[in-house]
C-alpha positions in Angstrom: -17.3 -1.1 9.2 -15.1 1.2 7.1 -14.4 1.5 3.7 -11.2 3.4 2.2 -10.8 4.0 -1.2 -7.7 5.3 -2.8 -6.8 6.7 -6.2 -3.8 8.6 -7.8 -1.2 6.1 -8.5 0.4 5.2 -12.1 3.8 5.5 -13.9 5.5 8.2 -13.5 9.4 9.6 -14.5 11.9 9.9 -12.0 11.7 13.9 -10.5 7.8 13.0 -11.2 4.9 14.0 -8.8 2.3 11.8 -8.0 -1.0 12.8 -5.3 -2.5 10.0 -3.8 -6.1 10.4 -2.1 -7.5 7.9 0.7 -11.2 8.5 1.7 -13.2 6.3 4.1 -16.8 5.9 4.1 -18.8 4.0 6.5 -19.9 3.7 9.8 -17.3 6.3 11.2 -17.4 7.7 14.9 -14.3 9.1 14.6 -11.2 8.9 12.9 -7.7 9.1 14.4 -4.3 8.6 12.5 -4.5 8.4 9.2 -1.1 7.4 7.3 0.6 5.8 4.2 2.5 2.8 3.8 4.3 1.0 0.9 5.3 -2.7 0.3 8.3 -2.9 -2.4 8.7 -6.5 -4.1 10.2 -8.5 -1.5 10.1 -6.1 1.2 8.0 -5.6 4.4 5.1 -3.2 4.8 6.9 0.5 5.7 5.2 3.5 7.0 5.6 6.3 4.7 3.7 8.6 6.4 1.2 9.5 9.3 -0.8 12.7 10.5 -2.6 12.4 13.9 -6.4 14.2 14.0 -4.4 17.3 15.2 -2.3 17.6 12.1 1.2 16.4 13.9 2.8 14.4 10.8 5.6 12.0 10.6 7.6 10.8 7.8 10.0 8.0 7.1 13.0 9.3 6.7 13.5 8.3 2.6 11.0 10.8 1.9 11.6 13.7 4.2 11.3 16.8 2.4 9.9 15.2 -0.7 6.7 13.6 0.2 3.6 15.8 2.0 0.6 14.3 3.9 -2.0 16.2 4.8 -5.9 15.3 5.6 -8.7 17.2 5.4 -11.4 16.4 8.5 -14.8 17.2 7.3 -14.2 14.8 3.9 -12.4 11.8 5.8 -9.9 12.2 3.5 -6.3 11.9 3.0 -3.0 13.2 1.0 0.0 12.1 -0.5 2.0 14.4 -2.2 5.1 12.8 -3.6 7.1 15.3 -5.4 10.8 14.7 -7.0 10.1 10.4 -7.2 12.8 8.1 -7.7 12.8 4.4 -8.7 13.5 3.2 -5.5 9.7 4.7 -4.7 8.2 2.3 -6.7 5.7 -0.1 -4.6 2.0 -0.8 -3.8 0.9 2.4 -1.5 -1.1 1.1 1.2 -3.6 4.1 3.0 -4.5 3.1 6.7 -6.8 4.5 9.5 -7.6 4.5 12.8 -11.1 4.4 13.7 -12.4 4.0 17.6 -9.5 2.0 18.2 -10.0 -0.6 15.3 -7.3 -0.1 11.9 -8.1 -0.4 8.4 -6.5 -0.8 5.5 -7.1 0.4 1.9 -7.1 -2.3 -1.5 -3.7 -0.2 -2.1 -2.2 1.4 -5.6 0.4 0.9 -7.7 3.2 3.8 -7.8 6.2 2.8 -10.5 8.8 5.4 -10.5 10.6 4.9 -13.7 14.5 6.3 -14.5 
């Protein structure tokens, strides 16, 4: 089983940055993608972002050239950096990982953009 805590959301202004941080504990063989996804009042889940265990990234486009993720191996960990925010940012940030085939989710965290 594996665990994934996240941390770093809040209330922030609009042209605010937030970093979010996902790590997973547990009984890890190995991890494989490793991503970010958001669920809006009323909307569906949407991928954010996701960075393979190679580094390749991809981004939804709403937050192309704003938003950074980036993962560092040997802690099991991984980034968000969300730099110039805008209201429409505003949902529950879900992290999510690939381990030996199986996907898990994080509890998710608040991120309120406010204009």
């Amino acid at each position: 089983q594996v665990q994934l805590v996240e941390s770093g959301g809040g209330l922030v202004q609009a042209r605010g940055s937030l970093r979010l941080s996902c790590t997973a504990s547990g009984s890890i063989r190995s991890i494989n993608a490793m991503g970010w996804y958001r669920q809006a009042p009323g909307k569906q889940r949407e991928l954010v972002a996701d960075i393979s265990s190679g580094g390749s990234t991809k981004y939804a486009d709403s937050v192309k050239g704003r938003f950074t993720i980036s993962r560092v191996n040997a802690q099991n960990t991984v980034y968000l950096q969300m730099n110039s925010l805008k209201p429409e940012d505003t949902a529950v940030y879900y992290c999510r990982v690939t381990s030996s085939l199986v996907l898990y989710w994080g509890q998710g965290t608040q991120v309120t953009v406010s204009s």
